[in-house]
Each structure stands twice: as C-alpha cells, then as structure tokens.
C-alpha positions as a Markdown table, in Angstrom:
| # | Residue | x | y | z |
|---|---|---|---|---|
| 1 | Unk | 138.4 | 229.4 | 208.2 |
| 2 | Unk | 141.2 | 228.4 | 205.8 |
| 3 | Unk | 140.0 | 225.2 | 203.8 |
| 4 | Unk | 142.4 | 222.1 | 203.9 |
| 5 | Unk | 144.6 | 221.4 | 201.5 |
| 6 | Unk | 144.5 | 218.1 | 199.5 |
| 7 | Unk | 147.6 | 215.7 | 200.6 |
| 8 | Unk | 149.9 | 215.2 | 197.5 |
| 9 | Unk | 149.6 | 212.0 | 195.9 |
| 10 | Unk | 152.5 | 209.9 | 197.0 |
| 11 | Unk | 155.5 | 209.3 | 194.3 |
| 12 | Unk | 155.1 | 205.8 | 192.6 |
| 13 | Unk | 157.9 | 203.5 | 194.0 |
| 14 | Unk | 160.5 | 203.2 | 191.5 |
| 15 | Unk | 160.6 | 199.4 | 189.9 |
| 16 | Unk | 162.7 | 197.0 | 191.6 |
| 17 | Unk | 166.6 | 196.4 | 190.1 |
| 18 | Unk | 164.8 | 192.4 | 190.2 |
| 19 | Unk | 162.1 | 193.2 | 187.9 |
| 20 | Unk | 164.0 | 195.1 | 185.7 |
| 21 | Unk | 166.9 | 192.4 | 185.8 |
| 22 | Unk | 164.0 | 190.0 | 184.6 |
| 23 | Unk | 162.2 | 191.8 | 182.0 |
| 24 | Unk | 166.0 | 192.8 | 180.2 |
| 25 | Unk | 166.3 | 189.2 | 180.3 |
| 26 | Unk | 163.7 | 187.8 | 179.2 |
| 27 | Unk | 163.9 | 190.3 | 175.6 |
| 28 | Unk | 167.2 | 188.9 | 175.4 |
| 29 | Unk | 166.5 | 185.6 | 175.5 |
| 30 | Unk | 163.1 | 186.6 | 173.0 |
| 31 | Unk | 165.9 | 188.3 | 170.6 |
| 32 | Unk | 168.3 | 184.9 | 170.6 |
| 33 | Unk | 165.2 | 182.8 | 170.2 |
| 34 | Unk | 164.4 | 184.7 | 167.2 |
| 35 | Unk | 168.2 | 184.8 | 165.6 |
| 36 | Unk | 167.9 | 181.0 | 166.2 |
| 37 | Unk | 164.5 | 180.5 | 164.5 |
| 38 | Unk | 166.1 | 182.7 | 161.2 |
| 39 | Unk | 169.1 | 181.0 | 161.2 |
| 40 | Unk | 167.6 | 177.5 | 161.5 |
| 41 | Unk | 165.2 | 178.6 | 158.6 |
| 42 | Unk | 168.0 | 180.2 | 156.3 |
| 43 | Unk | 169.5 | 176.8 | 156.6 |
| 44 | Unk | 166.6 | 174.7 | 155.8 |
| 45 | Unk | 165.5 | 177.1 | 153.2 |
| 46 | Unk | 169.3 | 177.4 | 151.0 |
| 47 | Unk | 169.3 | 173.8 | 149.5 |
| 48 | Unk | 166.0 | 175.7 | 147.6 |
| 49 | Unk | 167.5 | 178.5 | 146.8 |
| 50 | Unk | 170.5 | 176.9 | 145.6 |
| 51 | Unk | 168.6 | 175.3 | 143.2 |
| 52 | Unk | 166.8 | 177.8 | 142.1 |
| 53 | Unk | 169.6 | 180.2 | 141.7 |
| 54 | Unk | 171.3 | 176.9 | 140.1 |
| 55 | Unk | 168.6 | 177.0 | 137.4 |
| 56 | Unk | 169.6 | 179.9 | 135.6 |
| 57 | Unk | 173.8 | 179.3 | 135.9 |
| 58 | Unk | 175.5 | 177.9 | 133.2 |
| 59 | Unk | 176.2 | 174.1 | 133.6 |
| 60 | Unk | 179.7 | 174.8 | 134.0 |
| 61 | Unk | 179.2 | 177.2 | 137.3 |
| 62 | Unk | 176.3 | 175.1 | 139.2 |
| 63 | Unk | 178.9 | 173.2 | 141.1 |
| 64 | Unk | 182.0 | 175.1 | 141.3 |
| 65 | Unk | 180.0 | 178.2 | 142.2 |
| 66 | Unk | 177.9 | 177.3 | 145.5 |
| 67 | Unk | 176.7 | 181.1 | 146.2 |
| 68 | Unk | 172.9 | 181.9 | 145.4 |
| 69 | Unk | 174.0 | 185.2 | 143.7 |
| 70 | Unk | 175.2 | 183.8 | 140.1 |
| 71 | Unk | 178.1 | 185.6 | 138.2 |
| 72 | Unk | 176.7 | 184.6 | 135.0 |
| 73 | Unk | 173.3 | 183.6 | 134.1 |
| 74 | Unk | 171.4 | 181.6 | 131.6 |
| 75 | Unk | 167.8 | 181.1 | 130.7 |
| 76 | Unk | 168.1 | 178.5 | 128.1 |
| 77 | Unk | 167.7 | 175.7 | 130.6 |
| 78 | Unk | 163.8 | 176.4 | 131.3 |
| 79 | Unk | 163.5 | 176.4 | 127.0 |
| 80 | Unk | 166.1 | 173.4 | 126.6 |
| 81 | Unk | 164.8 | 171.7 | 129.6 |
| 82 | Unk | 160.6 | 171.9 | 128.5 |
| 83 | Unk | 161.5 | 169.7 | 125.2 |
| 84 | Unk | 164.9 | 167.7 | 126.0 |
| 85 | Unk | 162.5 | 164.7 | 126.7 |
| 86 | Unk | 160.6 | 162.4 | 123.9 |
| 87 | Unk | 157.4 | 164.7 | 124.8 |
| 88 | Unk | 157.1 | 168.1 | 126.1 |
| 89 | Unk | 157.2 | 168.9 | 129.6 |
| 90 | Unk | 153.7 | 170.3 | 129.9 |
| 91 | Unk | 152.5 | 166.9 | 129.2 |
| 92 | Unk | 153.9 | 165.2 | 132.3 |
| 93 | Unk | 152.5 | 168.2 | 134.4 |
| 94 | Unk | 149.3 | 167.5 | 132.7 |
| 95 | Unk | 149.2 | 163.3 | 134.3 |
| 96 | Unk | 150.3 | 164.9 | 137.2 |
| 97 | Unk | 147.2 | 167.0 | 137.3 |
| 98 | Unk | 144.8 | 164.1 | 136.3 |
| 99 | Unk | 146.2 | 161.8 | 139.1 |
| 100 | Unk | 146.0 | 164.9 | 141.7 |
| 101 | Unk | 142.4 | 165.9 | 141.0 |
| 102 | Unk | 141.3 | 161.9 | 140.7 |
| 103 | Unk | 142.9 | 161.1 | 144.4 |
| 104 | Unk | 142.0 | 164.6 | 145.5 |
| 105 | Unk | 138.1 | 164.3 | 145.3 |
| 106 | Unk | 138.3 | 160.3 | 145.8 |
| 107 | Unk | 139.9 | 161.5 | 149.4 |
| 108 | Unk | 137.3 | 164.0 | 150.3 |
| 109 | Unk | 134.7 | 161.9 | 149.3 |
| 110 | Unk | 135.2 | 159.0 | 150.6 |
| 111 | Unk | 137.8 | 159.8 | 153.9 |
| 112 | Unk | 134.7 | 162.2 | 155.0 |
| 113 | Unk | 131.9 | 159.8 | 154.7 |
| 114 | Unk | 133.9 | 156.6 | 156.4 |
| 115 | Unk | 135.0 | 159.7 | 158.7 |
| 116 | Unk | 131.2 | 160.4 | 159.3 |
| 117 | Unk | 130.0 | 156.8 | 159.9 |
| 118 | Unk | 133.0 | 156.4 | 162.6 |
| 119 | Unk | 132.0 | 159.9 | 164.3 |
| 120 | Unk | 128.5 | 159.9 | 164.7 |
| 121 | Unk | 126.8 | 156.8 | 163.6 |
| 122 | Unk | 126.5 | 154.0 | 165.8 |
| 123 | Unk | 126.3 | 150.4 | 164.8 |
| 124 | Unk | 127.4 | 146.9 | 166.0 |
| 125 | Unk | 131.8 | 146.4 | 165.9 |
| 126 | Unk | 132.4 | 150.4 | 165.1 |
| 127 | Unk | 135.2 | 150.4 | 168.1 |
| 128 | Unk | 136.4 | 147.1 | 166.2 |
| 129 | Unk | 136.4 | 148.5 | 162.8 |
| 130 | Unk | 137.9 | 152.1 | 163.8 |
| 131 | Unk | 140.7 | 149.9 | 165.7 |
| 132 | Unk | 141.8 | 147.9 | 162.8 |
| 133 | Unk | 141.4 | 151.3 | 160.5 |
| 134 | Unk | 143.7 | 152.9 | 162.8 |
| 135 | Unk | 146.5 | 149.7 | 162.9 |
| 136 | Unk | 146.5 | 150.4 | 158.9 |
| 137 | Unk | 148.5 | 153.0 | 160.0 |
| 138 | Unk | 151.1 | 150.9 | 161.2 |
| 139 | Unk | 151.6 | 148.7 | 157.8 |
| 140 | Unk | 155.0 | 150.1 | 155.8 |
| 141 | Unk | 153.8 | 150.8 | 152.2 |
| 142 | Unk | 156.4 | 149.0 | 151.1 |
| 143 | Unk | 154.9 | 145.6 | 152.4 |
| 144 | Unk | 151.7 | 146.2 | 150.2 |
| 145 | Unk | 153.5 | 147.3 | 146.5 |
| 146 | Unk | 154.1 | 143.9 | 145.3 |
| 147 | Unk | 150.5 | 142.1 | 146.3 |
| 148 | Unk | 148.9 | 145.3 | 144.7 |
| 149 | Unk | 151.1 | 145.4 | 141.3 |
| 150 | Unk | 150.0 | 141.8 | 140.9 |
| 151 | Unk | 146.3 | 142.3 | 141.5 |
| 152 | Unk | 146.5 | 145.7 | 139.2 |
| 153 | Unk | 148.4 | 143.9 | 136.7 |
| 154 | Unk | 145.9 | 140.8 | 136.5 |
| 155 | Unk | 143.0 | 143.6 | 135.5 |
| 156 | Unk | 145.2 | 144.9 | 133.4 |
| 157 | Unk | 145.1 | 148.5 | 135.1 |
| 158 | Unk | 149.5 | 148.9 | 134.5 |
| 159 | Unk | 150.4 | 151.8 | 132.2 |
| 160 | Unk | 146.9 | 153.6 | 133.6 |
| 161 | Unk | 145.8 | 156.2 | 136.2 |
| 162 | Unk | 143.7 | 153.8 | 138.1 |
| 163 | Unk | 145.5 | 152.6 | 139.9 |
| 164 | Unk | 146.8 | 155.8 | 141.6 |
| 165 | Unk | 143.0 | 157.3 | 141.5 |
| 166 | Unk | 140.5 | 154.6 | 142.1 |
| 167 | Unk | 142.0 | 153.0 | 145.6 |
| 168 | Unk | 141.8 | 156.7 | 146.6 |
| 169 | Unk | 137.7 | 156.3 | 146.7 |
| 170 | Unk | 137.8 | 153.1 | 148.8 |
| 171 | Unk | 139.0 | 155.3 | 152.1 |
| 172 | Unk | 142.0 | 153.8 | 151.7 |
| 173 | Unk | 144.0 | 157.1 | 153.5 |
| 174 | Unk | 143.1 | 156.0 | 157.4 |
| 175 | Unk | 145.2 | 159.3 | 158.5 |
| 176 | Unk | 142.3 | 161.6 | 156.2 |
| 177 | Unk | 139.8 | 159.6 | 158.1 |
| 178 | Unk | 141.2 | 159.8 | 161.7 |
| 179 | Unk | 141.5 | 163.5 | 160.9 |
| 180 | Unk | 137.9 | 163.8 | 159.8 |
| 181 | Unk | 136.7 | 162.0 | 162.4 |
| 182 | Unk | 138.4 | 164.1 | 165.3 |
| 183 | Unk | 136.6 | 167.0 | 163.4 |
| 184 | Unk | 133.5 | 165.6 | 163.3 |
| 185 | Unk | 133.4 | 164.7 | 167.0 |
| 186 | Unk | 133.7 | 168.1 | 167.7 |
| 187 | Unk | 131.3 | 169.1 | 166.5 |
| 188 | Unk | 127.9 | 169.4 | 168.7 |
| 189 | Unk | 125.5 | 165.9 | 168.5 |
| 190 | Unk | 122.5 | 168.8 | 168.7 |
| 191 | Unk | 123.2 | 169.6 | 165.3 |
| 192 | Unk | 122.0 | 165.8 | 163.9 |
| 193 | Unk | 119.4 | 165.8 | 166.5 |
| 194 | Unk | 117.8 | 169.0 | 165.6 |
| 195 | Unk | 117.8 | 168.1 | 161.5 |
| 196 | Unk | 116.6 | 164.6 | 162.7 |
| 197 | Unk | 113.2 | 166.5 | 164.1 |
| 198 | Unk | 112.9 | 168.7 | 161.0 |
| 199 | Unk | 112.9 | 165.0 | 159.2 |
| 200 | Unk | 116.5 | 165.0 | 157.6 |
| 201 | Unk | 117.8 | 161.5 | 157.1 |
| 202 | Unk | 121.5 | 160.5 | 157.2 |
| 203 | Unk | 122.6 | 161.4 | 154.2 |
| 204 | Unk | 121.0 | 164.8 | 154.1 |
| 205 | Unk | 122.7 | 165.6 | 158.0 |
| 206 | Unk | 125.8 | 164.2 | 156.5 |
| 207 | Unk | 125.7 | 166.9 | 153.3 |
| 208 | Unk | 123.6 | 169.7 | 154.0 |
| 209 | Unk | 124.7 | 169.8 | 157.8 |
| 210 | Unk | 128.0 | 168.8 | 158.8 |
| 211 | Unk | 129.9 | 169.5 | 155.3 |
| 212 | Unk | 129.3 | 173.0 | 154.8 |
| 213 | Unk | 130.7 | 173.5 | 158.1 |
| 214 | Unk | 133.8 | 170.8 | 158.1 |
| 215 | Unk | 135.6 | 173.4 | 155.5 |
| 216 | Unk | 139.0 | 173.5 | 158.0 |
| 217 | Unk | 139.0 | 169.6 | 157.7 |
| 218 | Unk | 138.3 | 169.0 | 154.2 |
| 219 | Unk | 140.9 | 172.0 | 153.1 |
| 220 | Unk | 143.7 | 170.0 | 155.3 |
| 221 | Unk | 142.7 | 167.1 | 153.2 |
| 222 | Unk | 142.7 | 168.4 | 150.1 |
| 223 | Unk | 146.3 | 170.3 | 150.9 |
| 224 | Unk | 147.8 | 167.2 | 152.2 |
| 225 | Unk | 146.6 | 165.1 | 149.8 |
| 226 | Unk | 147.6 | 167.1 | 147.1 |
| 227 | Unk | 151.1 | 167.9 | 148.1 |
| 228 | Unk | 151.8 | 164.1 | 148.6 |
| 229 | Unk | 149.9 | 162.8 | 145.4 |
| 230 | Unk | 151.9 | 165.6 | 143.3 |
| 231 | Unk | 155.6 | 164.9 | 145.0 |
| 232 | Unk | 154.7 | 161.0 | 144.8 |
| 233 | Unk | 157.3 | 159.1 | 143.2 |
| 234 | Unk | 157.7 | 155.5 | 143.7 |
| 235 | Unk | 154.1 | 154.4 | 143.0 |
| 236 | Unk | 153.9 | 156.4 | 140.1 |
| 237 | Unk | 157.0 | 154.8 | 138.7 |
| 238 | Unk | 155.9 | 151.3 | 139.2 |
| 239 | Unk | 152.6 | 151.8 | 137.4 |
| 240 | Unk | 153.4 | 154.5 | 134.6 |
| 241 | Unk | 156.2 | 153.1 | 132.5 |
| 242 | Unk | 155.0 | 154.4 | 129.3 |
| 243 | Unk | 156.9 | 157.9 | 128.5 |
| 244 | Unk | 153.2 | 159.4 | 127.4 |
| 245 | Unk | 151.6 | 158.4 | 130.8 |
| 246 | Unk | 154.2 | 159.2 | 132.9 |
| 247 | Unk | 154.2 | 162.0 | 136.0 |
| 248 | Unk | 156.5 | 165.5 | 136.8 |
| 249 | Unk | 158.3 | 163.3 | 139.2 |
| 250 | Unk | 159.2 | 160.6 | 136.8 |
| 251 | Unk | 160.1 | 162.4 | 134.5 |
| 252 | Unk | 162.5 | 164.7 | 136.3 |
| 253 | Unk | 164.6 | 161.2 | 136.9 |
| 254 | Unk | 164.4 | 161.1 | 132.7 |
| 255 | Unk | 166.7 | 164.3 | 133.2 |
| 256 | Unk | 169.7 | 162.1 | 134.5 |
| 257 | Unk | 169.3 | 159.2 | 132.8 |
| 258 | Unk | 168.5 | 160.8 | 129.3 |
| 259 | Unk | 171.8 | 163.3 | 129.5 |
| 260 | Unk | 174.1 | 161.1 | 131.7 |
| 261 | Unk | 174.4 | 164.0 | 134.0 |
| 262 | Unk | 175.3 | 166.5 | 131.6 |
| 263 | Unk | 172.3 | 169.2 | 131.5 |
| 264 | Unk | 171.8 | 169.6 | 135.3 |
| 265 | Unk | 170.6 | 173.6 | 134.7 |
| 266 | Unk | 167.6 | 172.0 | 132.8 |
| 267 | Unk | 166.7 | 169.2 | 135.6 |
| 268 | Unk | 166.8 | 172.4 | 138.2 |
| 269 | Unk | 164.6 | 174.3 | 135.9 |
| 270 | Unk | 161.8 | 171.8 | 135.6 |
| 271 | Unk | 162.2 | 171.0 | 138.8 |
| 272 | Unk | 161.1 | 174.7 | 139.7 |
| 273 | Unk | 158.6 | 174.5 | 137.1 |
| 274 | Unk | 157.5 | 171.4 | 139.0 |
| 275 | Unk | 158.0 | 173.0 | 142.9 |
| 276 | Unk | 155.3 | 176.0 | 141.9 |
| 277 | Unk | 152.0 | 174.0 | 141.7 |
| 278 | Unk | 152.7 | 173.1 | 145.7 |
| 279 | Unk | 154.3 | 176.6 | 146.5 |
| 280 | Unk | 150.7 | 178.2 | 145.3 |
| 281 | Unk | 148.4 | 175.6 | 146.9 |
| 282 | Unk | 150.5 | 175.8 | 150.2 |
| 283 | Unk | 150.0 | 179.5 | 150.6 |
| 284 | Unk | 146.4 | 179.7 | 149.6 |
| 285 | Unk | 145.0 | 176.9 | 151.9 |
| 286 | Unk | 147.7 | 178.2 | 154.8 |
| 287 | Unk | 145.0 | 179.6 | 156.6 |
| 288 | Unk | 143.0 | 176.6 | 156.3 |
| 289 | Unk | 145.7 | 174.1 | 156.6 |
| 290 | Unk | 146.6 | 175.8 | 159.9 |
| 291 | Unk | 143.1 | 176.0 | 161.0 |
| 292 | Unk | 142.3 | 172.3 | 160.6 |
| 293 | Unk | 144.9 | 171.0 | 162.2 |
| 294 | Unk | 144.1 | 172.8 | 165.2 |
| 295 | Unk | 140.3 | 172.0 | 165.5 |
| 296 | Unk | 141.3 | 168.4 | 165.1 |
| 297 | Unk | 143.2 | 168.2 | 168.1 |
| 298 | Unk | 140.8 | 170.0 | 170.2 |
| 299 | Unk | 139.1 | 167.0 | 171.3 |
C-alpha cells in the first residue's frame, strides 16, 4: 500500500499593494522628518559656530566674511583677549566658579530638604505653604531686584558673593523644590515606614534613605543650577561692580566697552573660553539630566 504523500504547504499570499503603499510612506515621511530635525538644528546650531570660527578670523574678516570656514586665521585673540582687561581673564572665571559652587550646594541642600518636608512629612498648612511656594513662581525677578539691592546694601553685602550664594540656602529656587518634590513622591512611602521600624528618625530617612537614591533629581539640579548661575548676568552686575570681584559674564561686556568695538576676535575668544565649562557639564550629567526630568513627571 503506497503511503500518502504530505500536501505542499500553500504559497504565502503576496503583501497587499495597500500595505506596501503604507509602509513606503511612512519611511518617507520618517526620512523628511529627519532632514527637518537636521536642518532645524544646523540653523540653531550656526550662530555658535559662527562665533567660534569668528574667534580665530582676523578682525577685519569676522563681519565681511559670514562662512564658518575662515580664509585666514588668527590665534592672537585667545592671548590678546586673556589680558586686554585690568586683570587676567582667569580671574573672572575663578568668581564665576566661587558663585557656581556656593549656589550649587546651597540648592541641593536646601531645595532637597524643603522638597522632603513638602513630599513626605505631614504637618498643619503644608497644602497652604506648598501653594504660596508654588505662586513664587509667578513673581517676575525683576519686581524683587530693587527691594533686595536695598536690604543687601543696608548689611553691607554689595561688591560680595553673598549675595549671589547665601539666598541660594534659604530654598529660595521653588522650581528645584517642585522638582524634588515630584521625585520624592515617587518614591514608595514603604521605604520611611520600614526605616521608621528599624528606629531611623527623620533626618536619618531623609539622608541615609531617600538621598542616595534621589541621584536623577539632585544631578538635574545641580545641571540647571549650574548652567543658569554660570550664564547669569544681570544680578551679577548689580552686586559685583568692583573689576576684581567681577564674573565671566560681566566681564565679557568689559570687551565692548573697554575697545569701543574694535577687538571683537578677542570678545569671541573668551566667550569660547567662557561657553566650555557648560559644554562639559551638559554632556557629562546628559544622562542624568535626561533621566531626572523624566522620573519627575511620572507622577
């Protein structure tokens, strides 16, 4: 008896024109999207080139030549530029380092342990208090400069760093402290409640326990507060005016008013000099940057 043969498998059906039509279209449209992106970034991303490629032009060619590929070059302006002012460039990066680490760890201190009472303490008017924290929000800087230059200037703290560093432990950054606090709700309450059992009181749940693990938070803090402290401008202005004391961003305005215009390759420079600090701190916190602001808005 002859055995039965097995029935050939079918032929798969051939995809539909439809399907195809689709799936052509939609790596089009994934190809435009992508020359958009690149062009929209080559366009937001030439002003900096153009200034650094105008660092190292002769002043003559920074503003008839507008190409980032310079014809002739010159390195003076980074020499010429570090000692056109009454005191070396390195010292104005230096007060720009002092204020950045003084607000930097007045932040994290202080944004993370208002941030922590808000988030998981509970006591009589929190909802209150959090409410008017978060209406600070609303209040233009602009309305508090003079009251504060007259109280600073009445203890004497003008032509000092403290009053760019000391209001910076107060918790005086509600958008740190909103931040923090959308972090720290996140996190589970079983964490406080198991410590509680072992015996851990509020300040030991609040540093051994939910610090350690509020890295993402804290490194979004320290990024932003960093990057604004360092590109600050008007503050620093009103309460520096001695040329020793002053910042990197007050003194590139020194540029313009020291050489009428005339020696815009060194401004450029120093302002490169000035832009590397927040390239560096930008690119090694990315991770953590990008991290923290996503946990944040989880809940």
């Amino acid at each position: 008896m002859t055995p039965l043969k097995a029935a050939a498998p079918a032929p798969s059906p051939a995809p539909a024109p439809a399907a195809h039509r689709h799936r052509r279209a939609a790596r089009i449209r994934a190809r435009l999207k992508h020359v958009v992106l690149i062009a929209f970034g080559l366009v937001m991303v030439y002003p900096l080139l153009w200034m650094i490629a105008s660092s190292i032009k002769p002043d003559a060619l920074i503003f008839r030549d507008p190409s980032l590929l310079p014809t002739k070059t010159d390195f003076s302006h980074y020499a010429d530029g570090w000692n056109a002012l009454s005191h070396p460039f390195g010292l104005y990066l230096l007060n720009s380092a002092i204020v950045v680490l003084g607000a930097l760890l007045g932040n994290l201190v202080s944004c993370s342990m208002a941030a922590y009472a808000f988030a998981r303490l509970k006591f009589r008017g929190r909802a209150f208090f959090f409410g008017m924290m978060m209406l600070t929000l609303m209040v233009p800087v602009y309305v508090l400069i003079i009251p504060q230059y007259v109280m600073f200037s009445k203890i004497e703290w003008v032509n000092t760093f403290l009053p760019l560093i000391v209001p910076k432990f107060l918790a005086t950054d509600a958008f740190f402290i909103f931040l923090m606090v959308q972090f720290f709700r996140g996190l589970p309450t079983e964490l406080d409640e198991a410590a509680k059992i072992d015996g851990a009181g509020y300040w030991r749940i609040y540093f051994r326990i939910l610090l350690p693990i509020s890295l993402p938070a804290l490194a979004t803090t320290a990024i932003f507060t960093f990057i604004w402290t360092w590109n600050d401008f008007l503050s620093q202005l009103i309460y520096l005016t001695k040329p020793e004391l002053q910042t990197a961003p007050v003194a590139l305005r020194n540029y313009v008013d020291a050489t009428s215009g005339a020696s815009w390759g060194s401004l450029f420079a120093m302002s490169v000099i000035t832009l590397i600090p927040v390239f560096i701190v930008f690119l090694v916190g990315q991770r953590y940057l990008v991290k923290g602001i996503a946990t944040t808005g989880m809940k």
